[in-house]
C-alpha positions in Angstrom: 93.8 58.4 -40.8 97.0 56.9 -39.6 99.2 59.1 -37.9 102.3 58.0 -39.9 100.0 59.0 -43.2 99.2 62.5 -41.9 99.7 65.0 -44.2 101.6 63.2 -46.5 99.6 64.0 -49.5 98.2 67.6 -50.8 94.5 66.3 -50.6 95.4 65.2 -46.9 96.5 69.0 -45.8 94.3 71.2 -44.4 94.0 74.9 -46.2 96.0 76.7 -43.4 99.0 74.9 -42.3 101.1 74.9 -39.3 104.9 74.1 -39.4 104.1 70.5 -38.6 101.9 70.2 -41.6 104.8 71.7 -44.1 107.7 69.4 -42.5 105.5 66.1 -42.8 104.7 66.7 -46.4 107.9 67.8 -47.4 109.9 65.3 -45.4 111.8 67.8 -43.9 112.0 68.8 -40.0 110.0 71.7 -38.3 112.9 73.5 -37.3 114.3 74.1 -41.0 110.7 74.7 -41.8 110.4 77.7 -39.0 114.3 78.5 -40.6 112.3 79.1 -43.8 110.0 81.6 -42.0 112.4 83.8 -41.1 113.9 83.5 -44.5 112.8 86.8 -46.8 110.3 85.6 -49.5 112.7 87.0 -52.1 115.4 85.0 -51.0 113.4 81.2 -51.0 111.9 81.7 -47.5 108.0 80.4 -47.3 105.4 83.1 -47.4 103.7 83.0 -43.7 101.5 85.3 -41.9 101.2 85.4 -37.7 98.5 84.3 -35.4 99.6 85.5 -31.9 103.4 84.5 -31.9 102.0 81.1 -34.4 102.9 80.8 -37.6 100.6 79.7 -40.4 100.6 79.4 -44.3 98.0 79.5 -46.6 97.7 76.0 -48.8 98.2 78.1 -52.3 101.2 80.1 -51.6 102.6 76.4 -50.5 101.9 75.4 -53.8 103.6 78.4 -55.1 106.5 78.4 -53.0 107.4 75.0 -54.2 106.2 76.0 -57.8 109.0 78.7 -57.7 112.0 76.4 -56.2 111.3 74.0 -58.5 111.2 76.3 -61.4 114.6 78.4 -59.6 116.5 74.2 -59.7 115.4 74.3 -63.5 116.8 77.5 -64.5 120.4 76.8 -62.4 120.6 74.0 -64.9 
């Protein structure tokens, strides 16, 4: 896999992700994706759990997470 193509689709990410995983498929950089750790879950931050001092996040909440923003945009309309 090209290194450029990493993780750019959902099939392509692995089922426990690492902030690098989250910022290349998102297109967004690792340090607002560690911002949205430390972001309450209530508030629009991404559901992680800790491995030592690493963070990680479980493919489905992703999918949730973004679920739930997109479904937040809809109902500011």
């Amino acid at each position: 896999m090209n290194r450029t193509e990493e993780f750019t689709t959902w099939e392509s990410l692995p089922e426990t992700l690492q902030a690098k995983h989250i910022a290349a498929y998102l297109g967004i950089s690792r340090r607002r994706v560690y911002e949205l750790f430390q972001i309450h879950v209530e508030h629009g931050g991404i559901p992680n759990f800790e491995i030592g001092i690493s963070k990680r996040v479980e493919k489905a909440d992703l999918k949730q997470w973004i679920k739930q923003q997109k479904e937040k945009k809809t109902e500011q309309r």
